[in-house]
C-alpha positions in Angstrom: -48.9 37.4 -29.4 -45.3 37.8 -28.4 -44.1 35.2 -25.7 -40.2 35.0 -24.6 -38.0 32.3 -23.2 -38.7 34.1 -20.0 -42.3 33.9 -19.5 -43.1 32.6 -16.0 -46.5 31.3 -14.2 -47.5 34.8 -12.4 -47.0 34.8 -8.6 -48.5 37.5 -6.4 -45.7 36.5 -3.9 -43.2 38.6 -5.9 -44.6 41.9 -5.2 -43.4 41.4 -1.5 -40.1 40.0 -1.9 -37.4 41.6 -0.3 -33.9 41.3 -2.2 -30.2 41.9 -0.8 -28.3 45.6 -1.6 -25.3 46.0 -0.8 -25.5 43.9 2.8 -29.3 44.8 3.5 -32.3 42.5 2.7 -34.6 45.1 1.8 -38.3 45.0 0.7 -39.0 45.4 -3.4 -40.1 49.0 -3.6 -37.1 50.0 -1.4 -34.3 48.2 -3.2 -32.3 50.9 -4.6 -29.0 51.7 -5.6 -27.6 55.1 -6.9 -27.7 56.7 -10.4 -23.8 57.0 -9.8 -23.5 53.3 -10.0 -21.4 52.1 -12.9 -23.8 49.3 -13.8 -26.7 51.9 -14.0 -24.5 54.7 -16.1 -21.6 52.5 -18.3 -23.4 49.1 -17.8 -20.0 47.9 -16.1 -20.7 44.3 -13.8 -21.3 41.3 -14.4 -24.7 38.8 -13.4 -25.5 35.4 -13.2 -28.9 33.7 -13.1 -29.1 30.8 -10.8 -32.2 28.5 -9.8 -32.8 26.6 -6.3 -34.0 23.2 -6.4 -34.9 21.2 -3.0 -33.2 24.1 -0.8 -30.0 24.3 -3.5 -28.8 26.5 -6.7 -28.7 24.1 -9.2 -24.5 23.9 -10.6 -23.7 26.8 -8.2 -19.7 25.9 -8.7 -19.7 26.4 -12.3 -22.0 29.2 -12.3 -19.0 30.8 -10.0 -16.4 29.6 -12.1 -18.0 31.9 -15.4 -18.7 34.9 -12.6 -15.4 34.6 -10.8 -13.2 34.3 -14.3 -15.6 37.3 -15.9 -15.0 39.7 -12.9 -11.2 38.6 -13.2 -10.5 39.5 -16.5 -12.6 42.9 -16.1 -10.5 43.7 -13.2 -13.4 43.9 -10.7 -12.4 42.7 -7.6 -15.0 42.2 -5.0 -13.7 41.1 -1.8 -15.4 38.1 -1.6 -15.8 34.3 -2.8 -18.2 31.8 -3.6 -18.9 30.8 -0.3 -19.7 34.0 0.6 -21.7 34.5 -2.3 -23.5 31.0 -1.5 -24.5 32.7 2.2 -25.9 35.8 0.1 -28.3 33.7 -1.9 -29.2 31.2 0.6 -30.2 34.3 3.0 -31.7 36.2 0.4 -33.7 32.8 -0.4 -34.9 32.1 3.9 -36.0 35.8 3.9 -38.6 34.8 1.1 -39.7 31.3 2.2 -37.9 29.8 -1.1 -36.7 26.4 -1.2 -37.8 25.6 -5.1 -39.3 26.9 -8.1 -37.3 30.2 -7.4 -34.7 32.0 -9.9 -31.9 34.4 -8.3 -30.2 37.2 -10.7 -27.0 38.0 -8.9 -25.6 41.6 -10.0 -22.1 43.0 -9.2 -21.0 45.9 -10.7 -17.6 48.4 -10.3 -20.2 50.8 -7.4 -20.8 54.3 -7.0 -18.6 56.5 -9.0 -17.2 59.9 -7.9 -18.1 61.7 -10.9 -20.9 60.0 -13.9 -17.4 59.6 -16.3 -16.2 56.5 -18.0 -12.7 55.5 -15.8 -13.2 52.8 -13.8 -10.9 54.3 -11.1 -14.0 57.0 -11.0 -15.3 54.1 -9.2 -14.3 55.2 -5.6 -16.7 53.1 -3.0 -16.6 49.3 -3.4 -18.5 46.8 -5.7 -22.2 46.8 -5.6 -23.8 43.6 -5.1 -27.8 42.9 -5.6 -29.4 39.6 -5.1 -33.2 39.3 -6.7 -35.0 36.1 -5.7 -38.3 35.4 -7.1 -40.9 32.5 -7.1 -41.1 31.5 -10.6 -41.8 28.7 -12.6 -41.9 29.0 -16.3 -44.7 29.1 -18.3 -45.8 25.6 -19.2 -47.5 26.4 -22.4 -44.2 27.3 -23.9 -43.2 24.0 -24.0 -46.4 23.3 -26.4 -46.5 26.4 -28.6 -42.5 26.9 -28.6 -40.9 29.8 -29.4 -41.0 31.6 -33.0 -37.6 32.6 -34.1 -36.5 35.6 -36.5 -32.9 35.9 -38.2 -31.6 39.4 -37.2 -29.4 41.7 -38.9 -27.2 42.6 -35.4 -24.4 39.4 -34.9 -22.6 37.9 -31.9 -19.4 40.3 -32.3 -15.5 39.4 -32.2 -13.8 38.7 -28.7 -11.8 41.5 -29.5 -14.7 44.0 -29.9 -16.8 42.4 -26.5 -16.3 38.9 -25.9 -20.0 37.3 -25.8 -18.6 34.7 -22.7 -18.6 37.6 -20.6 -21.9 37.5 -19.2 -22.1 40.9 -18.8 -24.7 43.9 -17.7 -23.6 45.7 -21.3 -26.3 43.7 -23.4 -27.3 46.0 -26.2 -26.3 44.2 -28.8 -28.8 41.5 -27.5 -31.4 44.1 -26.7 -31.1 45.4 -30.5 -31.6 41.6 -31.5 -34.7 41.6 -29.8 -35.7 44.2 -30.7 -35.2 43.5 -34.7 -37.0 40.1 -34.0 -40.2 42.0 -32.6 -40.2 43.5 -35.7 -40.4 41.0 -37.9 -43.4 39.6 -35.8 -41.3 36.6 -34.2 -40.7 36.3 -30.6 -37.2 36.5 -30.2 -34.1 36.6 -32.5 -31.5 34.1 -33.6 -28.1 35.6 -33.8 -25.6 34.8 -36.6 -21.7 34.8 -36.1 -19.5 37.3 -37.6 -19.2 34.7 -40.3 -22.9 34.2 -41.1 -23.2 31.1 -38.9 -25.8 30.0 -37.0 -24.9 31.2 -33.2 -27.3 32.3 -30.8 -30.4 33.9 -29.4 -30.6 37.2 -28.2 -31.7 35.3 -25.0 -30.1 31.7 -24.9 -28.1 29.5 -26.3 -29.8 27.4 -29.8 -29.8 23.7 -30.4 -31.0 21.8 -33.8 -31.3 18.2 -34.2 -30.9 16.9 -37.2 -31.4 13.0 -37.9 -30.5 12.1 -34.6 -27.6 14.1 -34.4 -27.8 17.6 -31.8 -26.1 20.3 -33.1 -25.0 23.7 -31.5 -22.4 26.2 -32.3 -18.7 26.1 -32.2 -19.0 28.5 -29.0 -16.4 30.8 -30.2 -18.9 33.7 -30.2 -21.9 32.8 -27.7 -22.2 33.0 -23.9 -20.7 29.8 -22.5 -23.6 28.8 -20.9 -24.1 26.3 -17.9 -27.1 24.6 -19.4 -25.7 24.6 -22.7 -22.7 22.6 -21.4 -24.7 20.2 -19.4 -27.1 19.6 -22.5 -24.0 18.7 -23.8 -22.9 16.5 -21.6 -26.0 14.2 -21.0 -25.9 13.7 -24.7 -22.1 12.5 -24.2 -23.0 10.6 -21.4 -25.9 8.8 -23.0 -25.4 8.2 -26.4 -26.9 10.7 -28.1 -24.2 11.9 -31.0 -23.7 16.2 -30.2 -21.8 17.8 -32.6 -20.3 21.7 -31.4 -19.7 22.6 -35.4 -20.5 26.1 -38.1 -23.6 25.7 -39.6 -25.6 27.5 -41.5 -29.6 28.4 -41.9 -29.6 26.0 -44.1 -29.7 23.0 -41.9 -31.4 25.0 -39.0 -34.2 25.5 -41.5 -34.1 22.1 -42.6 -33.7 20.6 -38.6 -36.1 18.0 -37.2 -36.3 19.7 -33.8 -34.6 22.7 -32.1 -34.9 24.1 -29.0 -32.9 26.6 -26.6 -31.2 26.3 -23.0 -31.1 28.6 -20.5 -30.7 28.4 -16.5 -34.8 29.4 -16.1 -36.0 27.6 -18.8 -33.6 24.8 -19.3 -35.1 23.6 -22.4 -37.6 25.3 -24.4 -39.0 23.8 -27.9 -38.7 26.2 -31.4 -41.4 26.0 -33.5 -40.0 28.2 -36.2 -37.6 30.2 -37.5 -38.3 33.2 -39.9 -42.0 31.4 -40.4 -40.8 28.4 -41.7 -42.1 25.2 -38.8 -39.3 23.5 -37.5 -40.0 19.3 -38.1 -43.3 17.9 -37.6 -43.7 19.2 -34.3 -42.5 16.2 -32.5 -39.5 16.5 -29.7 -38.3 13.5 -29.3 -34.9 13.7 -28.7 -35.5 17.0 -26.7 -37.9 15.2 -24.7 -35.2 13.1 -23.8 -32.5 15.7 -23.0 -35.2 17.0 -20.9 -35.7 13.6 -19.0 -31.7 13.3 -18.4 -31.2 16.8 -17.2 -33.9 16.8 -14.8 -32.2 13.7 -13.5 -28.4 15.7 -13.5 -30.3 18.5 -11.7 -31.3 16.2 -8.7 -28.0 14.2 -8.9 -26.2 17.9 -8.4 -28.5 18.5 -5.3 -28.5 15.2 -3.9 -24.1 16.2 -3.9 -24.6 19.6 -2.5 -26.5 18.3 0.5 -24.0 15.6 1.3 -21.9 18.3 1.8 -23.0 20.0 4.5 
């Protein structure tokens, strides 16, 4: 049965939500925006995923410094900054009850267009903006079974072609990966470079240990991702020797543990790749990544309510 990095516990809750458009908290079924929008027709904005813990969105600054620097460099100027932003989540958040175990995908794209064409000066009527909060908690039995991995045939292309830091509402490539993966009867896929390294999933960013040491990609081609940097830096932190280097399937097939990181999810466990079982099925160096970022998650919070 085919399980993603995504699964989450089911909560009736979400089928009354109501989620911001454009200035409005509106309920679920009436959240709409038009078919002229440039996100909907050319896949042109930008998202972030973001989750609240104790009342706060867990390493909201750097999550605006990757939204704020992708909307830049796409020339997408939306009137607004991260405070504002802040406002729009934390309202978005009261109008559901939320104060934990909740996940926000924040959506900005170029707006309505004048005409369905490709030009972004088409794009005539200011940047829409789309807030989704839902309860959610991820599925605890991922953390048992783990995710099965299949090598796919798509790659993490060239900054030149799409860079993959731009976390971006254009995800076909990734959607492709998946896709291939499905097919091969794994869950999800593991993305190679352009140079046949080891990179990504189609989901998250991919982790291996091997004898004590975490591995990762360069990050030349794979979404800069928050949780990948902060896995990164608890290992700094605390001893643990992390190495950001090419490798091949050949050590990832060969690893004693891997696992991926993602902002729901923050750590989930692979058990294989391409049907071969990663280790012995012990974690314990995830384990332990797992213990320290849970404690970086409250010391974040703890600093974002002595703010206020």
């Amino acid at each position: 049965m085919t399980q993603t990095t995504h699964d989450a516990e089911a909560d009736a809750r979400n089928e009354n939500i109501k989620i911001w458009v454009n200035g409005e908290l509106v309920p679920k079924d009436e959240a709409k925006v038009s078919v002229y929008d440039s996100g909907f027709m050319l896949g042109d904005g930008m998202w972030e995923g973001m989750r609240l813990y104790d009342g706060e969105w867990a390493f909201f600054d750097e999550h605006m410094d990757r939204l704020f620097n992708s909307l830049k460099s796409v020339s997408l100027d939306i009137g607004i900054g991260p405070a504002d932003i802040h406002e729009i989540l934390n309202k978005t958040a009261a109008a559901n009850d939320m104060t934990s175990d909740a996940h926000c995908r924040l959506m900005i794209t170029r707006g309505r267009k004048a005409k369905p064409f490709q030009h972004p000066s088409l794009s005539k009527f200011g940047p829409t903006i789309v807030a989704i909060v839902e309860h959610s908690k991820p599925a605890e039995d991922l953390q048992t079974a783990g995710i099965r991995l299949a090598t796919v045939p798509q790659v993490r292309g060239l900054p030149m072609s799409q860079d993959a830091k731009f976390n971006s509402h254009s995800k076909m490539n990734c959607v492709i990966a998946c896709l291939q993966a499905e097919q091969a009867g794994a869950d999800e896929a593991l993305m190679l470079d352009p140079h046949g390294f080891v990179n990504t999933t189609n989901a998250c960013n991919f982790f291996i240990v091997r004898r004590g040491e975490v591995w990762t990609s360069t990050g030349d081609y794979c979404m800069n991702g928050v949780t990948r940097q902060k896995v990164i830096d608890v290992c700094v932190s605390n001893g643990i020797p992390v190495r950001e280097k090419n490798y091949s399937l050949y050590e990832a097939y060969g690893a004693d543990e891997a696992f991926l990181t993602g902002t729901f999810g923050a750590q989930t466990p692979v058990a294989e790749i391409d049907g071969k079982p990663i280790g012995n099925g012990e974690r314990p160096i995830m384990a332990q990544i797992q213990s320290l970022y849970r404690d970086l998650i409250a010391e974040n919070v703890a600093i974002q309510k002595m703010r206020k």
